[in-house]
C-alpha angles and dihedrals in degrees: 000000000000099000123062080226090054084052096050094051099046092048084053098052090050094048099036097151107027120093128290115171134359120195113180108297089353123094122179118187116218084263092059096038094055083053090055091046095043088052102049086045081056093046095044097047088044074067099059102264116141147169115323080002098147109235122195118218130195116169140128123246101291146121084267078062100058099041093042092056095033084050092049104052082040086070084048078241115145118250119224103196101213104201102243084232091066131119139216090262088044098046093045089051098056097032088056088052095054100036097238114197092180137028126206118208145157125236081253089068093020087111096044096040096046080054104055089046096048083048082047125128088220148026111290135171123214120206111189103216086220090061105041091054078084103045094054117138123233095203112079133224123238086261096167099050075051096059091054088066099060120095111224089221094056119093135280113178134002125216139172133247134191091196113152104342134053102246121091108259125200118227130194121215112193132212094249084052094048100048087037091056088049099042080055106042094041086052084047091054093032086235112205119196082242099068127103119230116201103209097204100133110076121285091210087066126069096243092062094033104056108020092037111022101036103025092059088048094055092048096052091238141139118276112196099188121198118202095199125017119232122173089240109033090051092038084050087043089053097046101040098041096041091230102200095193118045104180104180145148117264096253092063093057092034087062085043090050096048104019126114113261126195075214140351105274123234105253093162092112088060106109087177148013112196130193127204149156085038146039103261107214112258088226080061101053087044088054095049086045095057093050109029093036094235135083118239103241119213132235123194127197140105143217095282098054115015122227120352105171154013138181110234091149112144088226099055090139077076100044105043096126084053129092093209133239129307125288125237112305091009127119122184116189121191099222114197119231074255096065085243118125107255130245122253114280087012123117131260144121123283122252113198119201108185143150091229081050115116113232096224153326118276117249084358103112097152099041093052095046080063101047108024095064120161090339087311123126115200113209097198095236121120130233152135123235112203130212093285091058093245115149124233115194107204108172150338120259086220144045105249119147124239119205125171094324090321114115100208124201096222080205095074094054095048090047086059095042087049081065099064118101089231101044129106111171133344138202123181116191134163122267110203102236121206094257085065099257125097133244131225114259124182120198114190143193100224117219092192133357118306144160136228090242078054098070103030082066096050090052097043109096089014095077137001120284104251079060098066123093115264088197137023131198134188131218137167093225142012117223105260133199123231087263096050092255115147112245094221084167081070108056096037086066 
């Protein structure tokens, strides 16, 4: 198996008859799903999209989900995961970037979406999931001569990154990445075709997609997607359907932690909790652990290289703080400010050397020359790794904003609020939050009177919503240095 369509065939054909998705009251087995595949891939290529073609694709966690994305590599076409939270801005922006010929939607997102492509620099077709279920061919296409066609090393998806600059990157995984990363992680976990994944993180985000989505789906196991998550309805999932992986961002478990129950649900078919996209306190996982009876385990990665570690350690009472060690294939090395490879315990960033790894950034030749180094690349993350090998992530080099699993460039929200008639200045900075995340502040330099309500206004329908600032302050004046350059250190303290 070369090809992640070639995968997804071969796991159906093994597990025929076990169970493949369940959405709500509906339940489809692997047979039914690679109809339902099969079917859309007729349907879609019936609309004129063909091998390396770019699909976007905006949809909630759902069975449309899973066949839309399944339909599309089976084209050998490239998928272009749209957050569900974008707007139109937001979606132009990254649809320009990628090229996308075809957008997939939902009637939720129908007025937003026939929008962007009408604003689009190009011809592009929109197909609304609720709608296609009824144009679905019955006659199949030769899949599987197609197959033959699509180079392991070409694309599959494309993503965006934020990494170690402020501009959106994009980054290509490839199918060889992609199958690579999963043979890996599902050897990590020790996946059986008989666990249970709940899909509550994104699927538009790496976090939900691979080590949810597509793990489950290698592993022939049972993927449970939720489209939003909600404290009870997850914490009820969980119990009644005896969900055995739970991969998650630290907020989630952070409300389940902390949240009001009528009772305490029932987590003891949970083989595993697993963190990712930001450090979960450590107060926090004490405080799952003493009510759900399991410590949450972290998992460490990002969008270049996929996952890099995860702590499976059996005294993780005592590593809590630690993301664990590499996964299979993967070397991280702690280099010194000096270029020297740091002792163990001792501070660096961390330098990632890995076959799921991208090569490079498009158009992005400096950049590259400063984080791709001796088939290193360096993530721009810190940590210590100490003389068991387990990693330790201490801080980001940036300032980049984590909410809820969304790294968020606090640039692009003060370019918005500059815009504004009675702004000044504007800094927007993270604020850690007690599930272990941060919020969006924005602190301005008013030019004339204004209100909080004021600019939360201005931002909503300009970008999407985790982007807004959850609080506003106003000042007459930002510490500066002697050169006019904003301290941003000072006001994170």
């Amino acid at each position: 198996m070369n090809t992640v369509p070639q995968m997804f065939h071969a796991v159906a054909m093994r597990n025929a008859s076990r169970t493949a998705v369940v959405d709500g009251e509906l339940a489809v087995t692997y047979a039914e799903l690679e109809d339902r595949v099969s079917a859309l891939a007729g349907a879609l290529h019936d609309s004129g999209v063909r091998l390396g073609d770019r699909v976007g694709l905006m949809l909630r966690n759902s069975l449309d989900f899973v066949v839309s994305y399944r339909a599309i590599c089976a084209l050998g076409a490239v998928v272009v995961p749209l957050n569900e939270h974008y707007q139109k801005a937001e979606l132009l922006y990254f649809m320009n970037a990628c090229a996308v010929s075809l957008l997939i939607t939902s009637q939720e997102f129908a007025s937003l979406c026939q929008k962007v492509v009408s604003g689009y620099q190009a011809s592009c077709g929109l197909i609304l999931v609720d709608e296609a279920r009824w144009q679905l061919r019955t006659r199949s296409i030769p899949l599987q001569d197609l197959w033959r066609k699509i180079d392991p090393d070409a694309p599959l998806m494309l993503q965006f990154s934020s990494g170690s600059t402020g501009t959106p990157k994009k980054i290509a995984r490839t199918h060889r990445h992609l199958l690579y990363e999963l043979d890996s992680l599902v050897h990590a976990l020790d996946v059986k075709n008989t666990d249970r994944f709940i899909g509550v993180a994104p699927f538009s985000h790496v976090n939900g997609l691979v080590r949810s989505m597509m793990c489950s789906q290698h592993a022939g196991a049972a993927l449970y997607p939720v489209a939003q998550f909600e404290r009870r309805a997850v914490a009820g999932l969980v119990e009644d359907s005896r969900i055995s992986v739970f991969i998650a961002v630290p907020f989630m478990f952070s409300t389940l932690a902390q949240g009001r129950f009528y009772r305490r649900p029932d987590f003891s078919s949970l083989r595993y909790c697993i963190s990712s996209s930001a450090p979960m306190p450590s107060k926090h996982n004490r405080q799952f652990h003493e009510r759900f009876g399991m410590y949450v385990r972290q998992l460490y990665g990002s969008t270049e290289t996929g996952t890099i570690s995860v702590n499976l350690g059996h005294d993780i009472e005592n590593t809590l703080d630690s993301v664990g060690t590499p996964i299979r294939g993967v070397e991280v090395e702690v280099f010194a400010d000096d270029g020297r490879i740091a002792e163990p315990g001792s501070m660096g960033e961390f330098a990632v050397k890995s076959p799921t790894a991208i090569s490079g950034y498009q158009s992005l030749e400096e950049l590259n020359k400063q984080v791709f180094r001796n088939g290193y690349f360096f993530i721009g993350d810190l940590g210590k790794k100490d003389d068991q090998a387990r990693l330790y992530l201490i801080g980001r080099k940036k300032f980049f904003i984590n909410k809820a699993g969304f790294k968020i460039d606090p640039r692009e929200i003060e370019e918005l609020l500059e815009s504004h008639h009675k702004v000044d200045e504007v800094v927007v900075i993270g604020v850690p939050r007690a599930y272990g995340d941060e919020k969006v502040k924005a602190i301005i330099v008013p030019s004339a009177p204004c209100t909080e309500d004021e600019i939360v206004s201005y931002c909503r329908g300009r970008i999407a919503d985790f982007k807004i600032p959850s609080v506003v302050e106003f000042r007459d004046s930002l510490p500066k240095s002697p050169t006019g350059k904003i301290r941003r250190a000072m006001l994170q303290d």
